[in-house]
Each structure stands twice: as structure tokens, then as C-alpha cells.
C-alpha positions in Angstrom: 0.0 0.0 0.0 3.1 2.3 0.6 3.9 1.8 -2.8 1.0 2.9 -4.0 0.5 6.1 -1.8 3.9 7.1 -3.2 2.6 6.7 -6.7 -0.2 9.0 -5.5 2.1 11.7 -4.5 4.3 11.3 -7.5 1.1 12.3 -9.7 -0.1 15.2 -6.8 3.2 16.7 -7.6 4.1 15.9 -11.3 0.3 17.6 -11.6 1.1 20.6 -9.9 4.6 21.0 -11.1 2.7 21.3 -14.8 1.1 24.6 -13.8 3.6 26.0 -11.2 7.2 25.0 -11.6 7.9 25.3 -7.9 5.1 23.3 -7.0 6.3 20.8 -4.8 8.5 23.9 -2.9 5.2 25.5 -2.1 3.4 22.5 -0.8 5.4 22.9 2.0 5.5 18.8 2.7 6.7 18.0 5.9 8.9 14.8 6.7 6.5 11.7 6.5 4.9 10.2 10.2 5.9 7.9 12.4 4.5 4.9 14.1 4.2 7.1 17.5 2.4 9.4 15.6 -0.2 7.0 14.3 -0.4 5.5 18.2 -0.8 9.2 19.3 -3.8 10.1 16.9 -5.4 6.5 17.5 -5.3 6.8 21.2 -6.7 10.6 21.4 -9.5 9.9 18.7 -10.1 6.6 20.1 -10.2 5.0 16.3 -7.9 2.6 14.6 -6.8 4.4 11.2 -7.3 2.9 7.8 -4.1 1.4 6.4 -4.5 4.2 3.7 -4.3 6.9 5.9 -1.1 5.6 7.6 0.4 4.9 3.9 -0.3 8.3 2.7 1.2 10.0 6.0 4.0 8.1 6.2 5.1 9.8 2.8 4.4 13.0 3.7 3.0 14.4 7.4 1.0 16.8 6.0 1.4 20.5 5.0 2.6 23.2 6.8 0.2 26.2 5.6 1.2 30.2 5.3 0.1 32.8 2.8 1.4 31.5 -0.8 1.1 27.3 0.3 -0.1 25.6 -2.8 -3.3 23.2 -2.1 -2.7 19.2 -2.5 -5.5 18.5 -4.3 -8.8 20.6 -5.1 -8.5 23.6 -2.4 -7.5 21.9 0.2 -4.3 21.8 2.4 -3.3 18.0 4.0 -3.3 18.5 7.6 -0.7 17.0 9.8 -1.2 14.5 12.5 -1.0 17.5 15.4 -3.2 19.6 13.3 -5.7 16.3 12.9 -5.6 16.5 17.0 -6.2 20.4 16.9 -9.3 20.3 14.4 -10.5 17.3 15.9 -10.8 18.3 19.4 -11.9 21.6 18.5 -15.0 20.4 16.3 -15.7 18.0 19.9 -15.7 21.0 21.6 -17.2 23.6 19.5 -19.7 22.2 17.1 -23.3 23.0 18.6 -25.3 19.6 17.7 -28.6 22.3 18.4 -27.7 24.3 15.5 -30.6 24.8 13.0 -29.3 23.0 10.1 -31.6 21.2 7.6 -29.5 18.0 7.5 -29.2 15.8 4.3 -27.4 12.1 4.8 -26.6 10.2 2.1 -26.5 7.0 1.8 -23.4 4.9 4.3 -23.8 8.3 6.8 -24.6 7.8 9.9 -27.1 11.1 10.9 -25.3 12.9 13.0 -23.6 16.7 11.8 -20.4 15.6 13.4 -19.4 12.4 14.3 -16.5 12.0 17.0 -15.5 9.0 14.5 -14.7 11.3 11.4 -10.9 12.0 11.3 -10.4 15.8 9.7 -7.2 15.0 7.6 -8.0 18.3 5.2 -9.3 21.9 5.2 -10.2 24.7 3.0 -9.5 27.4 5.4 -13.2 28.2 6.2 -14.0 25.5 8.8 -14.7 23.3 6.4 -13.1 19.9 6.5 -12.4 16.4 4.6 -12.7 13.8 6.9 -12.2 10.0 6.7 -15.4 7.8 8.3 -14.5 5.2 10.5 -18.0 4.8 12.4 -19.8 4.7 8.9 -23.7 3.2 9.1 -24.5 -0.4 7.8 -24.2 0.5 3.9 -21.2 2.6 4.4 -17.1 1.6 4.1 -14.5 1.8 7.0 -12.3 4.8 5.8 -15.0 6.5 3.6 -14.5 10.3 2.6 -16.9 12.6 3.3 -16.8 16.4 3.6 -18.0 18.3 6.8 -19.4 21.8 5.7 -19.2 24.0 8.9 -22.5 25.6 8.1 -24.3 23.1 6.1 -25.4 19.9 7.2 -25.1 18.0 4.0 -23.0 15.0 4.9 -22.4 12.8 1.4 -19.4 10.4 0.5 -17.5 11.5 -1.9 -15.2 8.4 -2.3 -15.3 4.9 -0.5 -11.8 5.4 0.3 -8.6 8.3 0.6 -6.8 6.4 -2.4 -10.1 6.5 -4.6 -10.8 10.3 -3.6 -7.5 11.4 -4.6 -7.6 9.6 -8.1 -11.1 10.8 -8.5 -9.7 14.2 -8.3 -6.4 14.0 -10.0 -8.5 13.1 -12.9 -11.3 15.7 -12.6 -8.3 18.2 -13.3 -7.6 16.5 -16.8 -11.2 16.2 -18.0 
């Protein structure tokens, strides 16, 4: 699976590096995780992380985000593992479960507008987040990706796994 989540990266970057020839510079890619780190983000989420996940991290931790950090895929910057922890205990902390949303589940959701069991790996910047699914309902797949819109409470999957998400963008750029 390692090899595969390299290949991933290797078309993330050769993608970007077509339109902006300091791509990879501004992704701003940090060192790839560690087996404490995966322990670490398990144990605080209380979860045991897809095999994806932990493939695609131990290439690269995440981005480190200023003003001029290129997005890895669509407009979204990767999160690290400490940043997962931040966004993660923030939404269990601030996200009002009485807020007058109209909710919308699709199909392998379980209805809930934020499920403790969603790992945020991505963000857009405006509280909006792509999360993973590991407490997906009966038609739903371990590791599912789904977006959580801070002020919508549509909750669809987008892919029924990180790997497929990512090729489903990386093609959506060419067609």
C-alpha cells in the first residue's frame, strides 16, 4: 500500500509541477509520520486508522500552511497529524449539535452533523473539512471520505476510500 500512496504523490506533484514549476517547494511537505504518531492520533480519537491513511502519512505528514502554500489536491491543504488532533478536538468542543441546520445524509452516513468517529485530515480554510469515516452506518465503508461543511449539514461520500478520492480528483483536473 506504501507503494502505491507514493505513486499518488508522485502524480499530486508531477500535476502541480505542470502549472507551477515550484510546486512541490510551495506545498510545503513535511517529513513523513511515524508509528508514534499513528499510536498518538489512534489513542486521542479513540479510532484505529485505515491502512490508507497511515500509507499516505508516512510519505508525507502533511502541509505546513502560510500565505502562498499551494493546495494538494482541489482547495484543500493536507493537515498533519497535530493539526488532525487540533481540528479534531476543536469540532468535539465547538460544534453545537442544536444548530438549525436542515441535514441531508446520504447514503453509508450515519445522521449525525459531526461524528466524533470522522478524522479531519484536510481543510479549506473556512471550517470546512475532509474527513475520513471510521463509524460509517450499515451500507457505508471503514475509511470513507466525506466532507464536513461547517455551516451546512449536507454529509455525502465522496469516495469509498482516501486512495479513490484522490484519483477521482487528480482526474477531474484533466477532464
Amino acid at each position: 500500500m506504501i507503494k502505491q500512496a507514493e505513486q499518488l504523490w508522485k502524480q499530486i506533484i508531477a500535476r502541480g509541477s505542470n502549472q507551477n514549476e515550484n510546486f512541490i517547494e510551495t506545498l510545503n511537505l513535511q517529513p513523513g509520520a511515524k508509528d508514534d504518531d499513528f499510536q498518538l492520533l489512534e489513542s486521542i480519537l479513540h479510532i484505529t486508522l485505515p491502512e490508507e491513511l497511515k500509507s499516505f502519512y508516512r510519505v508525507y505528514n502533511g502541509q505546513i500552511w502560510n500565505i502562498g502554500t499551494n493546495c494538494f489536491i482541489r482547495n484543500l491543504t493536507l493537515s498533519s497529524i497535530s493539526e488532525i488532533i487540533e481540528n479534531w478536538t476543536f469540532l468535539q468542543e465547538e460544534f453545537d449539535l442544536d444548530d438549525d441546520f436542515e441535514a441531508d445524509f446520504g447514503i453509508g452516513i450515519k445522521p449525525l452533523l459531526w461524528n466524533a468517529k470522522w478524522i479531519p485530515i484536510a481543510a479549506n480554510g473556512g471550517g470546512d473539512y475532509l474527513c475520513l469515516d471510521t463509524d460509517p452506518s450499515e451500507d457505508g465503508a471503514v475509511g470513507q471520505v466525506l466532507y464536513f461543511w461547517h455551516d451546512w449539514g449536507n454529509r455525502t461520500v465522496e469516495a469509498k476510500s482516501l486512495f479513490d478520492f484522490i484519483e477521482f480528483c487528480l482526474k477531474e483536473d484533466y477532464e
